[in-house]
VMD Tcl script that builds the backbone (N, CA, C; Angstrom):
set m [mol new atoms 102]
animate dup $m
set s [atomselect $m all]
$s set {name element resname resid chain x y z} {
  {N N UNK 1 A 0.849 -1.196 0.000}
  {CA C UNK 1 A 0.000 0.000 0.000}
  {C C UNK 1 A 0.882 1.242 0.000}
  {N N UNK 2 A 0.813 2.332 -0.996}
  {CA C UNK 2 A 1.750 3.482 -1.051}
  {C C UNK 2 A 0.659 4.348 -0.270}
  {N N UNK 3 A 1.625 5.163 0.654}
  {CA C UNK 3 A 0.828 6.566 0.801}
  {C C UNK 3 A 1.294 7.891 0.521}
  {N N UNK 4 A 0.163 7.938 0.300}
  {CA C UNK 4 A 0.322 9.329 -0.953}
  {C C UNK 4 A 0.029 10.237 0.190}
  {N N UNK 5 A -0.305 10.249 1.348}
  {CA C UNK 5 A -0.641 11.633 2.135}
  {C C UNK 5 A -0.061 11.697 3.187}
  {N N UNK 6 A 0.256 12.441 3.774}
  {CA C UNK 6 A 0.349 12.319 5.648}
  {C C UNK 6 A -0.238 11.633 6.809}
  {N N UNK 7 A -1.619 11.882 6.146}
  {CA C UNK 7 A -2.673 11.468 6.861}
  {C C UNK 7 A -2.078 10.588 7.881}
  {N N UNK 8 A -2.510 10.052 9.295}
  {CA C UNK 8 A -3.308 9.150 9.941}
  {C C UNK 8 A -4.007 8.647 9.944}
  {N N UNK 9 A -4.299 7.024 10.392}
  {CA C UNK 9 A -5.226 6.590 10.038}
  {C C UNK 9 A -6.364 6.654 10.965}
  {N N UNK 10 A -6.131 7.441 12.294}
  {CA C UNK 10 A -7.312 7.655 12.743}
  {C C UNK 10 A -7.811 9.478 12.382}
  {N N UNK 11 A -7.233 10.077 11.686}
  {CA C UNK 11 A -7.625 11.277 10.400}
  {C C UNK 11 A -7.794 10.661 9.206}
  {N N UNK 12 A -7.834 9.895 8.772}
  {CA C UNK 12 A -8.682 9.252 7.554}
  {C C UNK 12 A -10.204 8.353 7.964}
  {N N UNK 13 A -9.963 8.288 9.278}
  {CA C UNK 13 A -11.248 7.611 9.886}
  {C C UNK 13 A -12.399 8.616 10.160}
  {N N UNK 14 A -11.916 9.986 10.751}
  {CA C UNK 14 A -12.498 11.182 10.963}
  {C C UNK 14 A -13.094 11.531 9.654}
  {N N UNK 15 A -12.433 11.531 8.742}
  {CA C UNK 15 A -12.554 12.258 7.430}
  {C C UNK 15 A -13.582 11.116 7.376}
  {N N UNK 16 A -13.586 9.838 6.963}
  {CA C UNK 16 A -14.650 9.367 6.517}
  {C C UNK 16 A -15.849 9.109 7.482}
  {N N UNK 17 A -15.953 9.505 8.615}
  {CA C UNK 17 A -17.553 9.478 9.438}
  {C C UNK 17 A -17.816 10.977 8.987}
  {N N UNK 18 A -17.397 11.886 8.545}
  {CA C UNK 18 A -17.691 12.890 8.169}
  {C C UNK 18 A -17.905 13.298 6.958}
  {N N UNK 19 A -17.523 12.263 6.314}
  {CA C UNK 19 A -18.074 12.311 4.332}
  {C C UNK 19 A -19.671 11.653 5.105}
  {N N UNK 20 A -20.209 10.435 5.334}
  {CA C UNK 20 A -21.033 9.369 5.708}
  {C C UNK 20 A -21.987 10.410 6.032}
  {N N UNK 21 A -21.394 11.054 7.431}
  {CA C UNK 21 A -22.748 12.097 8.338}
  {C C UNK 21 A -23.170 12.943 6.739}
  {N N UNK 22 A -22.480 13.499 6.486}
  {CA C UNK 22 A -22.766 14.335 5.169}
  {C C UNK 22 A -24.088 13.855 4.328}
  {N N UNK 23 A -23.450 13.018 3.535}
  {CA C UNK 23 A -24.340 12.240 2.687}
  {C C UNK 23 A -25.553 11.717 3.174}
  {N N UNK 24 A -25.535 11.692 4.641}
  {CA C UNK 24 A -26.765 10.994 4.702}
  {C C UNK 24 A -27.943 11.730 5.792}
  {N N UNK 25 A -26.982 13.831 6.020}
  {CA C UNK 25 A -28.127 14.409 5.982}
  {C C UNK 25 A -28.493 14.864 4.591}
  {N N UNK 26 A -27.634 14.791 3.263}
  {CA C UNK 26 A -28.643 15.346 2.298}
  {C C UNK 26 A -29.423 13.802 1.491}
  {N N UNK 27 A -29.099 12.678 1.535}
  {CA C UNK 27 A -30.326 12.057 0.749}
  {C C UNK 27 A -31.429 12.052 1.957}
  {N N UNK 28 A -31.435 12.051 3.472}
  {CA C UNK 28 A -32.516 12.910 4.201}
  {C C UNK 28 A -33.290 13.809 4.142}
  {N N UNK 29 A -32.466 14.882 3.641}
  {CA C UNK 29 A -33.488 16.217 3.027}
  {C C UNK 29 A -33.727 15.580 1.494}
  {N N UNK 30 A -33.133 15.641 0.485}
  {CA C UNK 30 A -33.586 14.720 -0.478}
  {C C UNK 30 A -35.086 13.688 -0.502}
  {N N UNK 31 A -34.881 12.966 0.343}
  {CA C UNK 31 A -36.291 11.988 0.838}
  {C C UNK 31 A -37.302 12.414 1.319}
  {N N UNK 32 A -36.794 14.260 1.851}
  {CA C UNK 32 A -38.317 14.941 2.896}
  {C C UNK 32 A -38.801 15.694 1.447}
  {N N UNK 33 A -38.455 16.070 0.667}
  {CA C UNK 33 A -38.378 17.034 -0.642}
  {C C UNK 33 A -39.791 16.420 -1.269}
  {N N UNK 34 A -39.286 15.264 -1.683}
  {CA C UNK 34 A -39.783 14.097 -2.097}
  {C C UNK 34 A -40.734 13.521 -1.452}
}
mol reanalyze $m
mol bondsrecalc $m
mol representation Tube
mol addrep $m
């Protein structure tokens, strides 16, 4: 596995519960729209 960033892997863990929370308040509003 190359890494291409600095990152940590518990800052790549952060980063991704925080893409997740994202996405899943807008297909939420998305679904109330609707």
């Amino acid at each position: 596995m190359i890494k291409v960033t600095n990152l940590s892997e518990k800052e790549l863990r952060e980063i991704g519960l925080q893409t997740v929370h994202l996405v899943r308040e807008v297909y939420r509003k998305r679904r109330g729209q609707s």
